[in-house]
C-alpha positions, 0 to 999 in steps of 0.5 A, spaced: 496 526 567 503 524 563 502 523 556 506 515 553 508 515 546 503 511 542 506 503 541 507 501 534 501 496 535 497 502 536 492 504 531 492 512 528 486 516 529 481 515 524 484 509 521 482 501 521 486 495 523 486 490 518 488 483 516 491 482 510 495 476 507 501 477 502 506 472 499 513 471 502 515 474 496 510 480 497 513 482 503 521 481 501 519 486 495 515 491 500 521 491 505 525 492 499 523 497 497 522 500 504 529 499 504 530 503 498 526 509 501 532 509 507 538 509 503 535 515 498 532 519 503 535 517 509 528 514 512 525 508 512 518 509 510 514 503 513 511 497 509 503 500 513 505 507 510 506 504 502 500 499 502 496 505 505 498 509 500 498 504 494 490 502 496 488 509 496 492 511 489 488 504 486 481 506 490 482 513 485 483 509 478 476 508 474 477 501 474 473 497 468 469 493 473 465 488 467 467 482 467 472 482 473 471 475 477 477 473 479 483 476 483 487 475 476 482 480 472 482 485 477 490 486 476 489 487 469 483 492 470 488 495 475 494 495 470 491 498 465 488 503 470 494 505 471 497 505 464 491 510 462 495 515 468 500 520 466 505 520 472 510 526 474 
């Protein structure tokens, strides 16, 4: 049996398919800073590989959830989540 290279649509093992909406500015800044990745490192990271990355980072901050009814709230609550880190 020939093995075929997995299509970019393909999905990873153990790994989801979702639909997320961003803004048309969103998506200039995360392909920016795909960009960014390939003339610094000589690799163009892909926008999936950053947002995953990101979401699990956010998923690991203890987010003070009291109060928190808005998409607006919760950005405070994330951005002083991660103020609270030390990063290296």
């Amino acid at each position: 049996m020939r093995k075929y290279k997995r299509f970019r649509a393909d999905v990873k093992k153990g790994l989801r398919k979702v639909t997320v909406t961003f803004s048309k500015h969103t998506l200039e800044e995360l392909s920016d800073l795909s960009e960014r990745f390939k003339t610094e490192r000589g690799y163009k990271l892909p926008r999936t590989y950053i947002i995953r990355a990101m979401v699990k980072e956010c998923l690991g901050l203890r987010i003070d959830s009291r109060r928190v009814r808005s998409e607006k709230d919760l950005r405070k609550r994330l951005k002083s989540a991660i103020r609270g880190r030390r990063l290296a």
